[in-house]
C-alpha positions in Angstrom: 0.0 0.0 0.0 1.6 3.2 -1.5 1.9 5.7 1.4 1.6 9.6 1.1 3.3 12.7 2.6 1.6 14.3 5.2 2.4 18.1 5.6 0.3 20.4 7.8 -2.8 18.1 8.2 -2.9 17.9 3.8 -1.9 15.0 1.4 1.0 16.1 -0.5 1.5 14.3 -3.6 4.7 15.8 -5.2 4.1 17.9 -8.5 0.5 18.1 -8.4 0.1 19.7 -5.3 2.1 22.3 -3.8 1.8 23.9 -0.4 3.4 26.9 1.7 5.2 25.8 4.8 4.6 28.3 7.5 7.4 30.1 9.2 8.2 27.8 12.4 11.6 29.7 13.1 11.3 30.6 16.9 7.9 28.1 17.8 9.6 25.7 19.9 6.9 25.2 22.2 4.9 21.7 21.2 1.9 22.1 23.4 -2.1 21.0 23.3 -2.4 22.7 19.7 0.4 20.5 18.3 -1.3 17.4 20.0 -4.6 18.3 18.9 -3.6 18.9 15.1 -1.6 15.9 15.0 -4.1 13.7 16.7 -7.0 15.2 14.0 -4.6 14.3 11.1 -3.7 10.6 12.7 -7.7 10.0 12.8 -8.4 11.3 9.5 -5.6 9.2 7.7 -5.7 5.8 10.1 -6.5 2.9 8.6 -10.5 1.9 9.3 -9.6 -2.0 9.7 -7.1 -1.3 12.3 -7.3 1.4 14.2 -5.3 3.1 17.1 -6.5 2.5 20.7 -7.2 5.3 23.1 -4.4 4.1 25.1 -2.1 5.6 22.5 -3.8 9.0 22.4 -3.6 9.1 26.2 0.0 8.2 25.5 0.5 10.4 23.4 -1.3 13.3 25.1 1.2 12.2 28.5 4.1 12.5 26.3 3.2 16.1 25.1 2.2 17.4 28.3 5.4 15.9 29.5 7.4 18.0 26.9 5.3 21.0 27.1 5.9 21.0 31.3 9.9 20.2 31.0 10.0 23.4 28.0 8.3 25.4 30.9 10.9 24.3 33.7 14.0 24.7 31.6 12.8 28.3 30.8 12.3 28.9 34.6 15.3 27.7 35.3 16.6 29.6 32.8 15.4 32.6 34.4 16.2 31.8 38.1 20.0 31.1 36.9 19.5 35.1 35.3 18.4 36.8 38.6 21.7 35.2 40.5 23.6 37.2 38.7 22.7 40.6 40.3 25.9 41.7 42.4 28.3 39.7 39.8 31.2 40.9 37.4 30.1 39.5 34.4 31.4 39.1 30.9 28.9 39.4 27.9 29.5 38.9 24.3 27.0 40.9 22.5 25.6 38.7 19.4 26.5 35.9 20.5 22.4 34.7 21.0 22.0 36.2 17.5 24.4 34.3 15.7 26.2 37.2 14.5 30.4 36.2 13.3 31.8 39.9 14.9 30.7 39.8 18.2 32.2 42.4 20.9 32.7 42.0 24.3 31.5 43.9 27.4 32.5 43.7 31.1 30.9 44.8 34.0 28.8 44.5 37.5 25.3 43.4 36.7 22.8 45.9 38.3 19.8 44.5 37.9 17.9 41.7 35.9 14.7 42.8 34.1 12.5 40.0 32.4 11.4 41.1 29.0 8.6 39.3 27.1 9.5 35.8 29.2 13.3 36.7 29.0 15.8 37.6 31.1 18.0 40.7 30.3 21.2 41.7 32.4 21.6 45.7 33.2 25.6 46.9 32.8 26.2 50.8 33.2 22.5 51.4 32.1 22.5 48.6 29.3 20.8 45.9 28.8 22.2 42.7 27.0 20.6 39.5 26.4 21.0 36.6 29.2 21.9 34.3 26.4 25.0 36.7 26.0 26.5 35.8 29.4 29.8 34.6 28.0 31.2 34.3 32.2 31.0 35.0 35.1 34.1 36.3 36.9 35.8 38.2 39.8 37.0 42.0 39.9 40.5 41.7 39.8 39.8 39.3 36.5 37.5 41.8 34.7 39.6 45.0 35.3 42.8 42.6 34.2 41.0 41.8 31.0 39.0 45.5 30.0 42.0 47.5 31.9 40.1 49.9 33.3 38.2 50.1 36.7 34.4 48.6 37.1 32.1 51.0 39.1 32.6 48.6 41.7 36.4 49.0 41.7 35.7 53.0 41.6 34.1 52.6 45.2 36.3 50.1 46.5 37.6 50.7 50.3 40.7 48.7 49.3 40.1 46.1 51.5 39.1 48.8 54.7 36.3 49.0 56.5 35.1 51.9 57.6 33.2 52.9 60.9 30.3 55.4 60.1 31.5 58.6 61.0 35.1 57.7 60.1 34.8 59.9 56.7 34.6 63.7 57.0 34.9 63.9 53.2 31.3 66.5 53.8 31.8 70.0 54.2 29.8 70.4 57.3 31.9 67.8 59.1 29.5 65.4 59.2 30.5 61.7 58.7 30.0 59.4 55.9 26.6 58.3 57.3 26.0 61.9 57.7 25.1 61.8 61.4 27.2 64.6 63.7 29.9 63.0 66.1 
């Protein structure tokens, strides 16, 4: 028995028959739609004198929610590993998610983390760069070894000093760094 293609729920039959595929780049997700269209195009095409059993549509339905669940966990994860960041020197190389060949890089102490449309974007100096970026994370020392200049963070460094509040009188009035009179 001669078998024929199947392409978006329609018989394609080579050069009689010609179809347009729809743009799929950036639909990972395979949830209930995807099940419910390939589960109407399994019962329209099975064969009468042997047909499936429910058990392998409940399988099958299992299996996608299974997917559809682990796709939604990865991208949480995802996420969660983003927001750890905040308070890190980081290394991004811009493009990179893209797929662009002359990619730059940029150091710097990750501010904040803003989620964007279900994505997570790290803030340097008052930028934002993609999460997918993140080329590594490293220490201070590193980052101003490799860019050769200081991070904000190594702009207010103490050197390694703590300081008592009220130790400073960098303030005209006198006052300490907490601003509180002694």
């Amino acid at each position: 028995m001669p078998v024929a293609n199947v392409v978006d729920g329609k018989v394609v039959t080579g050069k009689t028959e010609t179809y347009q595929k729809e743009d799929t780049k950036g639909t990972t997700s395979l949830g209930k739609d995807a099940f419910l269209q390939l589960l109407v195009t399994q019962l329209q095409y099975q064969d009468p004198l042997s047909p499936q059993s429910n058990e392998d549509f409940v399988s099958q339905l299992a299996q996608f929610s299974t997917l559809e669940e682990m796709q939604s966990m990865t991208s949480s994860l995802t996420n969660s590993s983003a927001l750890t960041l905040v308070g890190k020197n980081v290394i991004i190389e811009v493009g990179k998610s893209d797929g662009l060949s002359n990619t730059s890089l940029i150091g710097g102490y990750v501010d904040y983390v803003q989620m964007i449309e279900g994505k997570a974007y790290l803030s340097i100096n008052d930028t934002l760069y993609k999460f997918e970026d993140l080329d590594s994370v490293v220490d201070e020392y590193y980052l101003q070894k490799k860019f050769g200049e200081k991070t904000d963070d190594a702009a207010n460094a103490t050197d390694g000093k703590t300081e008592e509040p009220g130790d400073s009188t960098d303030a005209a009035d006198g006052t300490g760094a907490s601003g509180a009179t002694i």
